[in-house]
C-alpha positions as CSV (number, residue, x, y, z in Angstrom):
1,X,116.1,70.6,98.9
2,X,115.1,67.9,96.0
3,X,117.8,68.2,92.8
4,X,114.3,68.9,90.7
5,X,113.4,71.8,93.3
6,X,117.1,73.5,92.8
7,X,116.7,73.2,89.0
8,X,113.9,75.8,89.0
9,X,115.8,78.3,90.4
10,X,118.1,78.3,87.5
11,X,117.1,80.6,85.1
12,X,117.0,82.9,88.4
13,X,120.3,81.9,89.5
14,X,121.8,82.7,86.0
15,X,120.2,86.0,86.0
16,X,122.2,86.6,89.7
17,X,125.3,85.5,88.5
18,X,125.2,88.1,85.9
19,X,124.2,90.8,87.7
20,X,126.5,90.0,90.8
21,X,129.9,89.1,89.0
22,X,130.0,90.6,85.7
23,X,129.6,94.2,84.3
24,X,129.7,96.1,81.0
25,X,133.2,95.5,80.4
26,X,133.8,92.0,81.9
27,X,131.9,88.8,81.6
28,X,131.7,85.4,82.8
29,X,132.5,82.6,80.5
30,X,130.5,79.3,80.1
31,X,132.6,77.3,82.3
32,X,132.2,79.8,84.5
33,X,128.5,79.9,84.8
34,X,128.3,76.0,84.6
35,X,131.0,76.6,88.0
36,X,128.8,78.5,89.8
37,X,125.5,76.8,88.9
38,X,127.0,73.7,90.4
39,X,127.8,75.4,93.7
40,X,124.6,76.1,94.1
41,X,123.3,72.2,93.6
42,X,122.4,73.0,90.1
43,X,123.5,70.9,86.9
44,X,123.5,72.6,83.4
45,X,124.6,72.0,80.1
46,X,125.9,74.7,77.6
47,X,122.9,74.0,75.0
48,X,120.2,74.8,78.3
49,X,122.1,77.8,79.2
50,X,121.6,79.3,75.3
51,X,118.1,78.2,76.1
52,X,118.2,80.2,79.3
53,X,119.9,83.3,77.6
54,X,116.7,83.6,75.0
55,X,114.3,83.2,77.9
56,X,116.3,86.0,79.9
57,X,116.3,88.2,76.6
58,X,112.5,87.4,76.3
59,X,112.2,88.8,79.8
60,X,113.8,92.3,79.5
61,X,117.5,91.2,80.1
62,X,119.5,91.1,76.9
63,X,122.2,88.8,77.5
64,X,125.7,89.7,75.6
65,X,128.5,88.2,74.2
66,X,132.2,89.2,74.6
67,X,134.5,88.5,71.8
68,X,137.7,86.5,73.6
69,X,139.1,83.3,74.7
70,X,137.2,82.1,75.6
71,X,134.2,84.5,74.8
72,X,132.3,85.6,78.0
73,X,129.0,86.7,78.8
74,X,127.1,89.6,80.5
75,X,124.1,91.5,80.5
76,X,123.3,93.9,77.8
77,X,121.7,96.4,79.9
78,X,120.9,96.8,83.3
79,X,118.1,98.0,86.1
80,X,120.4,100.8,87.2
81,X,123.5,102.4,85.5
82,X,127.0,103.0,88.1
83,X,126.6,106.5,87.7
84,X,123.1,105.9,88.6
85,X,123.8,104.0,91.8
86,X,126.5,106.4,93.1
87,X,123.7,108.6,92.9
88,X,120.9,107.4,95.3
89,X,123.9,106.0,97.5
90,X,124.7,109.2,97.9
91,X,121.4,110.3,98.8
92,X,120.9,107.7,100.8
93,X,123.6,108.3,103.1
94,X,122.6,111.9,103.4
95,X,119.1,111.6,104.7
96,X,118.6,112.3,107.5
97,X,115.2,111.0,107.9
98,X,117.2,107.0,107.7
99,X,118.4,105.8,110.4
100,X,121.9,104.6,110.1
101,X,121.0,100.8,110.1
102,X,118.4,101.3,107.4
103,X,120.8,103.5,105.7
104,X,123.3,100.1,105.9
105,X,120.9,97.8,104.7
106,X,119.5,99.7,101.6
107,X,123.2,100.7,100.5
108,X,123.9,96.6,101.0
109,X,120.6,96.0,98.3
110,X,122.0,98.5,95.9
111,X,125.2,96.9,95.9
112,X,123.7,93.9,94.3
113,X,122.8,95.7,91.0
114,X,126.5,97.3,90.6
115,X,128.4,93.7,89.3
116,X,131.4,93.4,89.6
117,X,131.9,97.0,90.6
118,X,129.9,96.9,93.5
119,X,133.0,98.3,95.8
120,X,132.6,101.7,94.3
121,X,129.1,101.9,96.2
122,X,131.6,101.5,99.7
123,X,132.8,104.9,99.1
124,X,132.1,107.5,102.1
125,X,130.4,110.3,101.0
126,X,130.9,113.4,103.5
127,X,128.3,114.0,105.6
128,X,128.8,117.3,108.4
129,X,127.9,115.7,112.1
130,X,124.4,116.0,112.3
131,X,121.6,113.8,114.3
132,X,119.7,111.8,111.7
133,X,116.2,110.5,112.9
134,X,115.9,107.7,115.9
135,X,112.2,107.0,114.5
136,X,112.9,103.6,112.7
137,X,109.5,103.3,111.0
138,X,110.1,106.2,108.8
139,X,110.0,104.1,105.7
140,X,106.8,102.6,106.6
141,X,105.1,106.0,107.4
142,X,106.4,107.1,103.8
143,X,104.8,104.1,102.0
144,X,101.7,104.2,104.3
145,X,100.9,108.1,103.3
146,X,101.9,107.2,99.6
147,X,99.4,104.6,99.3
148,X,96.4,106.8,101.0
149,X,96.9,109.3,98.6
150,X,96.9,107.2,95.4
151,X,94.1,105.4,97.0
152,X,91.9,108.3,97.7
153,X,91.8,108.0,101.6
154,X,92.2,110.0,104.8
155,X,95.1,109.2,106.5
156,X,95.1,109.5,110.4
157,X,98.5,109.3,112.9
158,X,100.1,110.9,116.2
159,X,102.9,114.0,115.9
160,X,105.1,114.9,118.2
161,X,108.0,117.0,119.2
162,X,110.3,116.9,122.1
163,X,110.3,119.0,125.8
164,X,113.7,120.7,127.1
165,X,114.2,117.0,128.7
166,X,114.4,115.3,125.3
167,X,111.1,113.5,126.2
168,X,108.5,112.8,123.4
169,X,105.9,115.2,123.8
170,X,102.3,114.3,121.6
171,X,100.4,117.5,120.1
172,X,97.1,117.8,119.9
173,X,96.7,116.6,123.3
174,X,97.8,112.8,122.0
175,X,94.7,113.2,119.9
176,X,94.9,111.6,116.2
177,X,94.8,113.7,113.7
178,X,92.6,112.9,110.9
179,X,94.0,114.5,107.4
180,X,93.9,114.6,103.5
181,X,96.9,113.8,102.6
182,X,98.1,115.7,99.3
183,X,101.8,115.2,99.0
184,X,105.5,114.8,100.3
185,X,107.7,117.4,99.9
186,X,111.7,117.6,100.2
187,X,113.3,120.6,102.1
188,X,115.8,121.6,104.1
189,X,117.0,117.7,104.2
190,X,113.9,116.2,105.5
191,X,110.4,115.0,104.0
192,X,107.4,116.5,104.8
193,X,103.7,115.2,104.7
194,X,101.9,117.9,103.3
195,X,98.3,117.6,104.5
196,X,94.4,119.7,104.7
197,X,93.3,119.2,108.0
198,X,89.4,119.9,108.2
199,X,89.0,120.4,111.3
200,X,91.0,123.3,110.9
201,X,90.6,123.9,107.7
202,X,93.8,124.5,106.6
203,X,96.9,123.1,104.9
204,X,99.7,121.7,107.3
205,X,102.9,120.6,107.2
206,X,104.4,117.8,108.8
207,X,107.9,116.7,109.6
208,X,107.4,112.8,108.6
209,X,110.1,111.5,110.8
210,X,107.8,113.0,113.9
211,X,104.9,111.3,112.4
212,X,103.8,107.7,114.8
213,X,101.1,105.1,113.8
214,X,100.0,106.6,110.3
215,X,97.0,104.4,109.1
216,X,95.5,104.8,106.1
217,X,91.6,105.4,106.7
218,X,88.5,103.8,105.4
219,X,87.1,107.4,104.8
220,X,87.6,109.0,101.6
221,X,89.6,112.2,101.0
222,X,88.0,115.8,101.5
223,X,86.5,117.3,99.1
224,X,86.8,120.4,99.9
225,X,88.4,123.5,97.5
226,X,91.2,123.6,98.8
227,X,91.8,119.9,98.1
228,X,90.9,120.5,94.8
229,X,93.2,123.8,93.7
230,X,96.1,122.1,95.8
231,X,99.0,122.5,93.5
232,X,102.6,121.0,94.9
233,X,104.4,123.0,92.7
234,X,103.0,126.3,93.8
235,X,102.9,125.2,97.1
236,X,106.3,124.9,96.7
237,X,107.3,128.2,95.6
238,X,105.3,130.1,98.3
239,X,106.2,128.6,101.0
240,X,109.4,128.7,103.0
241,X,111.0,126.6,105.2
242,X,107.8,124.6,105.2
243,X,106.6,126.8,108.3
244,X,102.9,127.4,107.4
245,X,101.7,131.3,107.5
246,X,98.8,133.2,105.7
247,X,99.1,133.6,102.0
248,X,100.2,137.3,100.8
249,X,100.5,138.5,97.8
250,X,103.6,140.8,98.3
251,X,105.9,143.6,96.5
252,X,109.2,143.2,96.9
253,X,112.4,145.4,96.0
254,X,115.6,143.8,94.8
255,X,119.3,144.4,94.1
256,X,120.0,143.7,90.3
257,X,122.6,141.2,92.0
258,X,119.8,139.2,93.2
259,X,117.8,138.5,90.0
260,X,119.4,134.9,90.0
261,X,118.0,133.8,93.2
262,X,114.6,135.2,92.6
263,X,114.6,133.2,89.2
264,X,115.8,129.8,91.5
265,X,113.3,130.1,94.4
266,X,110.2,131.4,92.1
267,X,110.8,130.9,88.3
268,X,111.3,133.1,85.6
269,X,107.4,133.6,85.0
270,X,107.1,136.6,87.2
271,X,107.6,140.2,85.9
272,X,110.3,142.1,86.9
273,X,109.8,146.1,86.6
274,X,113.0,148.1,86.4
275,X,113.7,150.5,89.7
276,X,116.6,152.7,91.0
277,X,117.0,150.1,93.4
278,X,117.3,147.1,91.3
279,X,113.8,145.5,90.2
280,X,110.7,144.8,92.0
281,X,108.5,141.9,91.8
282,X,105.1,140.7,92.7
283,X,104.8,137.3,94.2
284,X,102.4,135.0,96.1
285,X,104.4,133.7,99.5
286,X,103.1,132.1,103.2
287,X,103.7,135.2,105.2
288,X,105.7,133.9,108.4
289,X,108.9,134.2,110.5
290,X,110.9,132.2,108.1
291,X,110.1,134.6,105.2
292,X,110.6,137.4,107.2
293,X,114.6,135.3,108.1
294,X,114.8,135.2,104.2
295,X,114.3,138.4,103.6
296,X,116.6,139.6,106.5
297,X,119.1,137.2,105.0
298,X,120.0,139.8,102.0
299,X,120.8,142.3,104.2
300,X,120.2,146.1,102.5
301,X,119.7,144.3,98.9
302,X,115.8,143.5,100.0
303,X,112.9,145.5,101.0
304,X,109.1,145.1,101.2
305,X,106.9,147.4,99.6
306,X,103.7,146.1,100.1
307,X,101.3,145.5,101.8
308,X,101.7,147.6,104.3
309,X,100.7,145.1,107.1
310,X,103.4,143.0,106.1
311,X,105.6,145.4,106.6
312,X,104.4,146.8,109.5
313,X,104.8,143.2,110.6
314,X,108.4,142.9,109.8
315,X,109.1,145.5,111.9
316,X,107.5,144.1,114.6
317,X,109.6,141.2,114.4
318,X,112.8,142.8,114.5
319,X,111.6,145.1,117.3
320,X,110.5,142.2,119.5
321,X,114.4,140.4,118.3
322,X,116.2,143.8,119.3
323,X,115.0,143.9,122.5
324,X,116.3,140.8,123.7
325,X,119.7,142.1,123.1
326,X,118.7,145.6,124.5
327,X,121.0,145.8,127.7
């Protein structure tokens, strides 16, 4: 590369050096700077460098001066604080939906924004052994259903789910499905497209990382109600485990002991009414087998009052889970 082709990367290069070797309590000096400009092919004089610092401030990044002998330089302020990094490191290294090569290589881009601190990003955060996903385009998927619903469109793609021989096994007959997409949702450790299907005309969920070929369509999204009154924070609240069911509104009948957890998974904007029991309390939920596996969860602190269909149901489940221990 021509000396005159290296010198325009030096305001860029200056910028690196600063984020890559200095940090809010050490800096670089001139010489310093001047050292590592010439390494890269690039000559540079102290007066150019002041120019460079204005330029840099102009541009977002503050650049400031430490008192010393010799007086060093780093940047005011930065992208991302330490505290900041350590955190989506951390989550980074949890997901499960990242492979563990992705996981590698976004932890390695992070590192770049810590300075001279960057090591405390190669700390091993404890993770229990568990599978993460083998479905490397699960980044791609993400950005492809994020940009279908800020643009408006239908998004269409293959699910799957594996067969007792750990082959891939395609619903819907291998069929595309053709959706609305309306959000991603967290739970439970992995993401979830949440989606109206119109076929169908429902609201599904699926698990992203057993989502293949998602293409954003030419076709607008639905119009239809549903798409309209979606809202992810309800959503949210209702359902459970993200395992789809009929929406119920339903009494339930709680220990004083559980008031807390009601307040976590529902808010505090539902009315509780005083009982011998403890309290009971209205609420909109998807009716399904994972409800049902909450509820059983508390034990004799939680009962159902109504509707009586739901209850009847519950009992049904346990019935049909009793007798496959009934010798």
């Amino acid at each position: 590369m021509a000396k005159s082709e290296k010198q325009k990367q030096k305001l860029f290069r200056i910028l690196e050096i600063l984020m890559r070797e200095t940090d809010e309590e050490n800096g670089i000096s001139m010489n310093g700077i001047i050292s590592r400009l010439d390494e890269y092919g690039i000559r540079a004089e102290r007066k150019s460098i002041y120019d460079d610092f204005l330029t840099l401030e102009e541009m977002g990044y503050p650049v400031l001066k430490i008192q010393g002998k010799p007086p060093t330089y780093t940047l005011e302020s930065r992208v991302f604080d330490l505290p900041e990094l350590k955190m989506l490191v951390d989550a980074v290294q949890v997901s499960k939906f990242i492979t563990g090569k992705k996981s590698r290589e976004i932890i390695a881009k992070l590192q770049r924004f810590a300075g001279r601190k960057s090591y405390e990003l190669s700390r091993q955060v404890y993770v229990e052994d568990k599978a993460r996903t083998e479905n490397n385009v699960t980044l791609y998927t993400i950005d492809e259903i994020h940009r279908a619903i800020n643009e408006g469109k239908r998004l269409t793609f293959k699910y799957f789910d594996y067969n007792s021989k750990k082959e891939v096994v395609f619903r819907h007959g291998g069929k595309r499905y053709d959706t609305t997409p309306l959000t991603l949702m967290w739970n439970d450790e992995n993401y979830y497209l949440v989606a109206y299907d119109e076929e169908e005309n429902i609201v599904k969920n699926f698990r992203v990382d057993k989502i293949k070929e998602a293409r954003m369509s030419a076709n607008t999204r639905s119009q239809s109600e549903k798409v309209q009154s979606f809202n992810p924070s309800d959503y949210s609240k209702k359902i459970f485990a993200m395992y789809g069911g009929r929406e119920e509104l339903v009494t339930i009948e709680f220990a004083d002991s559980l008031a807390g957890v009601v307040i976590d998974r529902f808010g505090s904007d539902h009315t509780f009414i005083k009982t011998d029991f403890g309290f009971k309390v209205s609420l909109r939920v998807m009716v399904s087998p994972t409800f049902f596996a909450w509820i059983l969860g508390f034990g004799d602190k939680v009962r159902i009052l109504s509707p009586d269909g739901v209850c009847d149901e519950l009992l049904a489940t346990l019935k049909k889970t009793i007798a496959l221990y009934d010798k």
